[in-house]
Short mmCIF file of the C-alpha atoms (twelve columns), coordinates in Angstrom:
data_MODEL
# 
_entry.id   MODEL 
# 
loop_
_atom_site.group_PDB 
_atom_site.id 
_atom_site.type_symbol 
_atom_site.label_atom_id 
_atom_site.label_alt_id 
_atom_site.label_comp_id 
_atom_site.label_asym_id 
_atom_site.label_seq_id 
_atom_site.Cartn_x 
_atom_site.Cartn_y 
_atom_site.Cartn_z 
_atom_site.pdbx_PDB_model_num 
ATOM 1   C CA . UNK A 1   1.088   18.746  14.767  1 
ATOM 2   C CA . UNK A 2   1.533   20.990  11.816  1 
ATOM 3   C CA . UNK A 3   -1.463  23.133  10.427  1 
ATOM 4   C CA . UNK A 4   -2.475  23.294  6.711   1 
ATOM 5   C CA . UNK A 5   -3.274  26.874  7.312   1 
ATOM 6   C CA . UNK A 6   0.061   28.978  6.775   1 
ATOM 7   C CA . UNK A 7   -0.813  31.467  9.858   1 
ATOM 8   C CA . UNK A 8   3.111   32.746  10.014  1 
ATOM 9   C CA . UNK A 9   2.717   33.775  6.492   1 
ATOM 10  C CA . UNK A 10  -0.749  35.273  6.579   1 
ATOM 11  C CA . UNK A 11  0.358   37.718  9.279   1 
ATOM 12  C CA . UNK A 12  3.143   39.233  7.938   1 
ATOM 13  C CA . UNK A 13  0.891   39.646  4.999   1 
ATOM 14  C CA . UNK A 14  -2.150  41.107  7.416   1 
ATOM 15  C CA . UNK A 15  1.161   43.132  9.067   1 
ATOM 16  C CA . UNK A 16  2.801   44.090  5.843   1 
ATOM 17  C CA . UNK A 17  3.984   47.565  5.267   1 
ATOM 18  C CA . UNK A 18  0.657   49.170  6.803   1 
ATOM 19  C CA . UNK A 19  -0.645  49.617  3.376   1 
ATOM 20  C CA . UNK A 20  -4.297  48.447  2.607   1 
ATOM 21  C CA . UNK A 21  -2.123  45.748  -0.014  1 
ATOM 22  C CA . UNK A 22  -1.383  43.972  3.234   1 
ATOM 23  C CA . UNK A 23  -4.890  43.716  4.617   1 
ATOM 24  C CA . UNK A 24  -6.689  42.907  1.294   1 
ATOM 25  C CA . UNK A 25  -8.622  39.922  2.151   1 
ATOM 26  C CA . UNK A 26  -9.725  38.806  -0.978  1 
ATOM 27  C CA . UNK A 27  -6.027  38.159  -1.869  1 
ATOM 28  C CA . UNK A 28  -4.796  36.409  1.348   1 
ATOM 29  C CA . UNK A 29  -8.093  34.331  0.779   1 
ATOM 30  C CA . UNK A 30  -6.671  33.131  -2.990  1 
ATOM 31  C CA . UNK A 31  -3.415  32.553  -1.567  1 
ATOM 32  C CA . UNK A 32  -4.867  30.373  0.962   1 
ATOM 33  C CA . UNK A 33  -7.163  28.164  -1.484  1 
ATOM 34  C CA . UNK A 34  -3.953  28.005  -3.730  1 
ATOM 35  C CA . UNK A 35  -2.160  26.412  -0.665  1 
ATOM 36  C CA . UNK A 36  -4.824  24.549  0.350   1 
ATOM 37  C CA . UNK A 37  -5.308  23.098  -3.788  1 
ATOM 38  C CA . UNK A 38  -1.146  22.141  -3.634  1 
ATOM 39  C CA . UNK A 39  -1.657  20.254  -0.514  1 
ATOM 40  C CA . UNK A 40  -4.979  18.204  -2.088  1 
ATOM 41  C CA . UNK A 41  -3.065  17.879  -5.192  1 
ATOM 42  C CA . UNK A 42  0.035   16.199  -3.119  1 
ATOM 43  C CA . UNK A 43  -2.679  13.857  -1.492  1 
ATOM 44  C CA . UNK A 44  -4.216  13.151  -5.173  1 
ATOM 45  C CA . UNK A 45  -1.068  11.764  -6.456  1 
ATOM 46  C CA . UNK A 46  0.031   9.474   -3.392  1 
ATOM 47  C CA . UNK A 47  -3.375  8.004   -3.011  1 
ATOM 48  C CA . UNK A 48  -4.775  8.190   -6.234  1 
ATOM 49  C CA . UNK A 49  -7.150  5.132   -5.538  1 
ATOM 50  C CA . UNK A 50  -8.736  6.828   -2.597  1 
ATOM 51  C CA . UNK A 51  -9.462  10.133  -4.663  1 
ATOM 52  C CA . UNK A 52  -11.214 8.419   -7.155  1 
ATOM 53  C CA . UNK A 53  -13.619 6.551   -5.193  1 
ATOM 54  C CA . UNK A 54  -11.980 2.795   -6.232  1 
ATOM 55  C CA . UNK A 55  -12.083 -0.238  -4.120  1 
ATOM 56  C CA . UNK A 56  -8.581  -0.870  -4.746  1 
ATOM 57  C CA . UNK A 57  -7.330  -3.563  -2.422  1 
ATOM 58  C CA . UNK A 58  -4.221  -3.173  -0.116  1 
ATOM 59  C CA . UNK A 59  -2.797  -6.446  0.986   1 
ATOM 60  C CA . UNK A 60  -0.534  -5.190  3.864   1 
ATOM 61  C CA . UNK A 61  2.396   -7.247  2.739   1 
ATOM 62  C CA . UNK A 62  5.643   -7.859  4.808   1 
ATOM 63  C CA . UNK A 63  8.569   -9.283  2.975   1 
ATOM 64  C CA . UNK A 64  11.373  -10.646 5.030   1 
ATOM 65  C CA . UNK A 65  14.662  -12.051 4.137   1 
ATOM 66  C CA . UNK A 66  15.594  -14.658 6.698   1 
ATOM 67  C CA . UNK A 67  18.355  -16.809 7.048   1 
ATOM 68  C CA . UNK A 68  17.069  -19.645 4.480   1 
ATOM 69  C CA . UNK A 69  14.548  -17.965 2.901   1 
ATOM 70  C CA . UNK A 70  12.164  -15.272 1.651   1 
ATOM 71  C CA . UNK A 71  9.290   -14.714 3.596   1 
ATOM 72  C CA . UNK A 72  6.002   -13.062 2.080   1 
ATOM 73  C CA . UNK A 73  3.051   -12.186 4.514   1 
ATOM 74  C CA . UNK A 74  0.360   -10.672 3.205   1 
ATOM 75  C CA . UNK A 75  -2.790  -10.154 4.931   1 
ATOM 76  C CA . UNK A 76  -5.856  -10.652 3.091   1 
ATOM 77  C CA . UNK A 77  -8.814  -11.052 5.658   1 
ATOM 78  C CA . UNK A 78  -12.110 -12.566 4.114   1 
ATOM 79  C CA . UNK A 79  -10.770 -15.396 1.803   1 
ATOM 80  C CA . UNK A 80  -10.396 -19.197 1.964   1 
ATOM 81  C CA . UNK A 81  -7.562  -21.037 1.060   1 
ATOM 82  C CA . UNK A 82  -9.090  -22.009 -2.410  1 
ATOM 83  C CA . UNK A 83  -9.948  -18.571 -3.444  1 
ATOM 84  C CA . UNK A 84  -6.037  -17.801 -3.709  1 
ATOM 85  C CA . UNK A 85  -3.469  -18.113 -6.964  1 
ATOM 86  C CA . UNK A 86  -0.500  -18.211 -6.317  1 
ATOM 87  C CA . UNK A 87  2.555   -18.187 -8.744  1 
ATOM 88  C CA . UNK A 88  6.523   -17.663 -9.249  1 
ATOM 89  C CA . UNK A 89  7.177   -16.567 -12.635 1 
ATOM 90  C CA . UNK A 90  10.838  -15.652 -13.581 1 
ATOM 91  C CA . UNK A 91  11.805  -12.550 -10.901 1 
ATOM 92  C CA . UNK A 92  8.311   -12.484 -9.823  1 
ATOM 93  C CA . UNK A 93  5.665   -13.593 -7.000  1 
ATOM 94  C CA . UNK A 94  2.620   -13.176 -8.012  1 
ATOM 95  C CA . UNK A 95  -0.573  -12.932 -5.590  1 
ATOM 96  C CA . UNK A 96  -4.016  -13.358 -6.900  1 
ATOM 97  C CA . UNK A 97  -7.279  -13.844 -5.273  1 
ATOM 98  C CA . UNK A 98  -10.947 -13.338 -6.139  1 
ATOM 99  C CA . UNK A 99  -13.954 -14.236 -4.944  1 
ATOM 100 C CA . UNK A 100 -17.847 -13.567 -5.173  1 
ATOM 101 C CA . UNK A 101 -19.984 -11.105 -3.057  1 
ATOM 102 C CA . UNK A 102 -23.316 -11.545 -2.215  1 
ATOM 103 C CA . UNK A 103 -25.454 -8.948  -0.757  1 
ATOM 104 C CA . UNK A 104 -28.927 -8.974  0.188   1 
ATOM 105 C CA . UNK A 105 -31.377 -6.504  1.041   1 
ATOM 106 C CA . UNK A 106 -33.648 -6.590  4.973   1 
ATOM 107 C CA . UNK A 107 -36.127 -7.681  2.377   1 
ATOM 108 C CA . UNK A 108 -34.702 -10.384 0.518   1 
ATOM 109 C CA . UNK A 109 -36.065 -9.023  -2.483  1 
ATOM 110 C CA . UNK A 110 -33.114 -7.529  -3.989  1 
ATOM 111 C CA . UNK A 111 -29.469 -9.093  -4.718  1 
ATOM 112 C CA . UNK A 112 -26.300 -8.044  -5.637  1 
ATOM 113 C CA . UNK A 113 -23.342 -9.576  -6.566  1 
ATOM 114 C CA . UNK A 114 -19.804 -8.768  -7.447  1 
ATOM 115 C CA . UNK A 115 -16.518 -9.990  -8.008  1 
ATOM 116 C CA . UNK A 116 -13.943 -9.269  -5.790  1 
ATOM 117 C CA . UNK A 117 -10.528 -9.343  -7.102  1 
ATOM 118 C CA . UNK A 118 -6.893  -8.776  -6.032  1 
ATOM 119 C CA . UNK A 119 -3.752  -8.951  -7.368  1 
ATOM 120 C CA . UNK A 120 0.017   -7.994  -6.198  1 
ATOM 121 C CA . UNK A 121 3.117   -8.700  -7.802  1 
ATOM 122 C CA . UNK A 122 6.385   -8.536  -5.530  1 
ATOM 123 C CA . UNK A 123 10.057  -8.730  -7.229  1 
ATOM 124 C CA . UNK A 124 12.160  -11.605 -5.708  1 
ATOM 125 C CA . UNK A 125 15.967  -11.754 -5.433  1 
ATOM 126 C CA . UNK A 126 17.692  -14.580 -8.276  1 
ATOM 127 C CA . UNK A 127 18.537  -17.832 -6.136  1 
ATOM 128 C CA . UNK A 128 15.162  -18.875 -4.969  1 
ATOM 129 C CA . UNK A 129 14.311  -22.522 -5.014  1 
ATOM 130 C CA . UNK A 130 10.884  -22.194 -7.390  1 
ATOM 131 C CA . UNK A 131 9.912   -25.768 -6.872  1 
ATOM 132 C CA . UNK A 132 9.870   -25.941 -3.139  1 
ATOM 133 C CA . UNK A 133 7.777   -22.454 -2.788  1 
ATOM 134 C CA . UNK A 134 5.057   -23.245 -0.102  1 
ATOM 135 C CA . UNK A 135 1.995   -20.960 1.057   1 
ATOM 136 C CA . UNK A 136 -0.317  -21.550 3.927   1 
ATOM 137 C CA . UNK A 137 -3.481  -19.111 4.675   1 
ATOM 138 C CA . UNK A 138 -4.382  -18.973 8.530   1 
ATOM 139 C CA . UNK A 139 -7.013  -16.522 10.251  1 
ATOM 140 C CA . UNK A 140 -6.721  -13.829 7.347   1 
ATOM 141 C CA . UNK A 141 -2.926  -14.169 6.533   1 
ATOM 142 C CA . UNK A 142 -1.138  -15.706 3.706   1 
ATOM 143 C CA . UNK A 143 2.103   -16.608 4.095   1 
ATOM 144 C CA . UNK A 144 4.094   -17.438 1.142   1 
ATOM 145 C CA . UNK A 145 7.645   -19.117 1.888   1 
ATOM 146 C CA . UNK A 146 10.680  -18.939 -0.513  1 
ATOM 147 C CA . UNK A 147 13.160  -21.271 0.116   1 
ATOM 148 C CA . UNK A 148 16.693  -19.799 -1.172  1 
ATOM 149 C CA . UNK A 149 19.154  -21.698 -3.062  1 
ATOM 150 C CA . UNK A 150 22.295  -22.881 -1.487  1 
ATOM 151 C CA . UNK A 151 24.178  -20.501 -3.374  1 
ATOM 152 C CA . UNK A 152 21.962  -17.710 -2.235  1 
ATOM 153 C CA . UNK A 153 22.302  -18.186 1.255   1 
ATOM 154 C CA . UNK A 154 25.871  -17.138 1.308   1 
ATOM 155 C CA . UNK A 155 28.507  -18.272 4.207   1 
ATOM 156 C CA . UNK A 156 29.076  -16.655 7.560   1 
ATOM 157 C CA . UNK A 157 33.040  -15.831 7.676   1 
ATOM 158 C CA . UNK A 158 34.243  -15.720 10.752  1 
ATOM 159 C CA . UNK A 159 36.248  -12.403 11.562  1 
ATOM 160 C CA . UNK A 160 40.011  -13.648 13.762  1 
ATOM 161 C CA . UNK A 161 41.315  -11.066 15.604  1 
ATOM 162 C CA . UNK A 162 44.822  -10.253 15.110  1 
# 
């Protein structure tokens, strides 16, 4: 496991050239924080959702391409069936879902609620058959199935050997 703290670095610095440049604290303490900043700042950008405190949803999707079609899982635990849209448009599967939140106080005096909605769009290959697309939602997964076209699902050749 790999440590944000760049120890190699800060003892040559502490080492140095025996000069009191080498052991100034104050600077190997700036160089550290500016280290430590790049590293949040790499974080910031790859989860930007996270640093700014949204409840952005993740759906966990899996996208396999079988022998007859495309298969989309995605899991989205806490839904029924109804509370799903989905839709192929042109290139596109689109994934939408919403639904209300209730919450209640130990008191019952107080309630909130929200809307929860989600929403993923996934490219698809050209060749699918759009009007035999088929979804199911079981125990907190919906599976979306794509049946290709038969020009889409190609033809094994057989390789002879000579």
């Amino acid at each position: 496991m790999r440590s944000l703290i760049p120890w190699r670095r800060i003892r040559k610095a502490m080492a140095g050239d025996g000069g009191a440049a080498g052991r100034d604290v104050p600077t190997l303490l700036n160089r550290m924080r500016e280290e430590f900043d790049q590293v949040y700042e790499r974080c910031a950008r790859e989860m930007p959702a996270l640093w700014r405190g949204e409840e952005g949803w993740n759906w966990g999707l899996d996208v396999k391409d079988e022998e007859g079609a495309i298969v989309v899982r995605a899991e989205a635990p806490g839904f029924e069936a109804g509370d799903f849209d989905v839709e192929v448009s042109d290139d596109h599967l689109v994934l939408r879902a919403s639904k209300k939140v209730e919450k209640v106080d130990e008191a019952g005096k107080r309630r909130e609620v929200r809307e929860q909605e989600c929403y993923e769009s996934v490219a698809l290959p050209s060749g699918i058959a759009k009007d035999k697309v088929g979804a199911e939602y079981h125990n907190g997964i919906l599976t979306v199935t794509l049946p290709k076209t038969a020009e889409a699902k190609g033809k094994r050749i057989p390789v002879a050997a000579k």
